[in-house]
C-alpha positions in Angstrom: 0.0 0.0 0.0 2.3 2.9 -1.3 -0.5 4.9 -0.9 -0.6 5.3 2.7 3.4 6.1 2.8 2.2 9.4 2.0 -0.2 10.4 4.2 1.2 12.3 7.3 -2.5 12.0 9.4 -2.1 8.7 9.5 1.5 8.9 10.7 0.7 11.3 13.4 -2.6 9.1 14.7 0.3 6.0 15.0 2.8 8.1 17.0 -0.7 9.5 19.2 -1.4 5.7 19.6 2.2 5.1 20.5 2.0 7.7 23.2 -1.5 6.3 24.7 0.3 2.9 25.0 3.3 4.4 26.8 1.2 6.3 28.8 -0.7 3.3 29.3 2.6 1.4 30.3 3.4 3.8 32.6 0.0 3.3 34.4 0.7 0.0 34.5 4.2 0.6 36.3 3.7 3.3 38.4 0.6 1.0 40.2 -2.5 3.9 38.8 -5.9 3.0 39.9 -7.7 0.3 37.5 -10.1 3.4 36.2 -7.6 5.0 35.2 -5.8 2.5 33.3 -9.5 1.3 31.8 -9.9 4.8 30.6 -6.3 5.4 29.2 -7.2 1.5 27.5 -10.2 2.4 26.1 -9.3 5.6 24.4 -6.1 3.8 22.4 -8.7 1.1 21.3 -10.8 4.3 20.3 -7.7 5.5 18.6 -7.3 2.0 17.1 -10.5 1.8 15.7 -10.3 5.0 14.3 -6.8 4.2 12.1 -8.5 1.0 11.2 -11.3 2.6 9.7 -8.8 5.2 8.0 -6.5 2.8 6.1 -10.1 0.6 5.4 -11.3 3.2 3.7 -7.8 4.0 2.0 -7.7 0.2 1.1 -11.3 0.5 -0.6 -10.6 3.3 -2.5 -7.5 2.5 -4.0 -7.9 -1.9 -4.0 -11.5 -2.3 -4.8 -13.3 0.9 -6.0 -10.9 2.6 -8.4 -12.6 2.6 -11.9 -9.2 1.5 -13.4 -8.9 -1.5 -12.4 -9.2 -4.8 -13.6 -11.7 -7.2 -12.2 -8.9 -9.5 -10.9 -7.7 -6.6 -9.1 -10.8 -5.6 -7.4 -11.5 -9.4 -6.2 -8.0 -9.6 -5.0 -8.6 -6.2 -2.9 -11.8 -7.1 -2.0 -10.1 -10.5 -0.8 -7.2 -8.8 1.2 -9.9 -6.1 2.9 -12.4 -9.3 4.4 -9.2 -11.3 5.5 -8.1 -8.0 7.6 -11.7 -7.3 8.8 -11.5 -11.2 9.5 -8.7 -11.0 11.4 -9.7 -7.6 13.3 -12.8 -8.5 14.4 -11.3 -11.5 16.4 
């Protein structure tokens, strides 16, 4: 996926999501409360869900609904996007 190489919001919603999960980590170490932690937890699966739904939406666009391409090309994107979903939703 070339394509997302280029786009700097998605960069910047991995390094956020890096920091939640350091932050996270230092909940963890530093012996916070449990709400707390469940809070700082739930917003990086938040922020998760939120670059999972980005690069979806990238992977649509470019792998399945791009007018130029070939039909073998859109079934294999359209393969490769329900494997991922498969394996997120797990």
């Amino acid at each position: 996926m070339a394509h997302l190489q280029t786009d700097d919001a998605l960069l910047k919603r991995v390094r956020r999501i890096a920091g939640q999960v350091t932050a996270i980590e230092r909940a963890l170490v530093s012996g916070k409360d449990c709400a707390t932690t469940l809070h700082l937890t739930a917003a990086t699966r938040g922020a998760m869900n939120g670059l999972m739904d980005a690069i979806i939406e990238s992977h649509v666009r470019e792998h399945v609904a791009r007018p130029d391409l070939s039909d073998d090309d859109r079934a294999a994107g359209a393969e490769q996007l329900i494997a991922a979903i498969r394996r997120y939703s797990k």
